[in-house]
C-alpha positions in Angstrom: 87.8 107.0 93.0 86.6 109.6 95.9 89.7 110.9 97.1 87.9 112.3 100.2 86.6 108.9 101.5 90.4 108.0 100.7 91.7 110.2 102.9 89.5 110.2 105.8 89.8 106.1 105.5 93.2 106.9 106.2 92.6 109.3 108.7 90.5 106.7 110.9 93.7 104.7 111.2 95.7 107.4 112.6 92.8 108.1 114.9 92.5 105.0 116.7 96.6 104.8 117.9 96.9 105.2 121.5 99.2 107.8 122.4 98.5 110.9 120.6 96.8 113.5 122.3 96.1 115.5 119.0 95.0 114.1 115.7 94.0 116.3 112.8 93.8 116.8 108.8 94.7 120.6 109.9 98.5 121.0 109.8 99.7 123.5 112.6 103.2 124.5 113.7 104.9 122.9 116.4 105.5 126.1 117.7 101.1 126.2 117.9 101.1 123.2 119.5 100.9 123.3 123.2 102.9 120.5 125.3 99.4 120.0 126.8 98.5 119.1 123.7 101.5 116.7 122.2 102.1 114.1 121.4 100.2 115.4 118.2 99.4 113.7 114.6 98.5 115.3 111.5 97.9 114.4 108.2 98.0 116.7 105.2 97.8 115.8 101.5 100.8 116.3 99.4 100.4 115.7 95.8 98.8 113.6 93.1 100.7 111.9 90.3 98.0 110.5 87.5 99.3 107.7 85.2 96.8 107.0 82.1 97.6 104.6 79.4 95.0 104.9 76.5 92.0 102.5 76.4 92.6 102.0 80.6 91.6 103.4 83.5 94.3 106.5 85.5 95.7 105.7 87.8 96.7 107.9 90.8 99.5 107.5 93.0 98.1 110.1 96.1 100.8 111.3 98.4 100.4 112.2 102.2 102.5 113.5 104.9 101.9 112.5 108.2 103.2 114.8 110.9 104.4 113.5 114.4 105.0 116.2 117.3 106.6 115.2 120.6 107.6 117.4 123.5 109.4 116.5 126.2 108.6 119.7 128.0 112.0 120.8 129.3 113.1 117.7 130.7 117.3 117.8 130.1 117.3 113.9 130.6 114.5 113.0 128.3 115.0 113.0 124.2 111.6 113.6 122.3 112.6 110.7 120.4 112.2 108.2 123.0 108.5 109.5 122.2 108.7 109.4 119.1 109.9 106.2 117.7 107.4 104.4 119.6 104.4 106.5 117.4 106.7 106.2 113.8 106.4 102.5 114.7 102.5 102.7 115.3 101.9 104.4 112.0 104.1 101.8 110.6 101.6 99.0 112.3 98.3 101.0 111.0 99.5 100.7 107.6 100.9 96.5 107.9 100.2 95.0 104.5 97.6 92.5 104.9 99.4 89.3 105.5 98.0 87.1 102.2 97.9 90.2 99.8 100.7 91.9 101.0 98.6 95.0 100.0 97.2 98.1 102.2 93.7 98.6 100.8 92.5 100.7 103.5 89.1 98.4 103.7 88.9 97.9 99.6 88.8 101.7 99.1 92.4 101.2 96.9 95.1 99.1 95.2 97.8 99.9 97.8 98.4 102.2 100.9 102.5 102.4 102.0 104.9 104.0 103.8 107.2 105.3 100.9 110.6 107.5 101.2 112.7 109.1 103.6 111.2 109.6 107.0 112.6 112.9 108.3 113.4 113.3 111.8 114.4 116.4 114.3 114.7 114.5 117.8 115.2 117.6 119.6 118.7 117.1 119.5 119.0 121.4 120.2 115.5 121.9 122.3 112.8 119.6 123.8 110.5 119.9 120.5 110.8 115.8 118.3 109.4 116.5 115.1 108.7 113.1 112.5 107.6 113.8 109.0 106.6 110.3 107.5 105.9 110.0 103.3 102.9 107.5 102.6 101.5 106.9 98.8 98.3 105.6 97.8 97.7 104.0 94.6 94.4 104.3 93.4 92.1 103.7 90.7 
């Protein structure tokens, strides 16, 4: 297993979606993110949980974070999630299983690559700053 060719394999995805303006493996602030330069996408690595069993391979279940920032940029009408759920269901698309292994292998690099736990949201319910934070795991060999 090389996690980094994991994670940029993953990162390529993210990179071709139409829509985002920013795309990065460097987490910033929303607050550092300029309106000019939302919608934004970032992907940060979260943590690694290793299963061995003796006389087999580990196997490790990587965990990623993928950040979504949407600004509506101080339009009263307009609800940053009206951007938002439009790019949730994107990432959703860049990660379909394929359809006769069910399985995400990001191009053979891995067992499985899914979306995996609660999705938070802030739809800038107080502001005109939508903020998605989506769980993905990788299983890996």
């Amino acid at each position: 297993m090389n996690r980094e060719i994991i994670f940029s394999a993953l990162f390529e995805r993210f990179k071709g979606i139409a829509g985002f303006i920013t795309v990065s493996r460097r987490l910033k602030h929303w607050d550092d993110v300029p309106s000019t330069e939302q919608p934004a996408l970032f992907q940060t690595q979260k943590s690694e949980v290793v299963s061995t069993v003796p006389g087999l391979n580990s196997v490790s279940d990587l965990q990623v974070d993928v950040y979504l920032y949407a600004r509506t940029s101080g339009d009263p009408s307009s609800s940053p999630a009206t951007i938002l759920n439009p790019l949730v269901d994107a990432i959703f698309t860049a990660l379909k299983p394929d359809p006769i292994s069910n399985k995400q292998t990001l191009g053979g690099l891995v067992q499985h690559c899914w979306i995996e736990g609660s999705i938070e949201t802030d739809e800038g319910v107080l502001g005109d700053q939508g903020v998605a934070i989506i769980p993905i795991v990788i299983k890996a060999v």
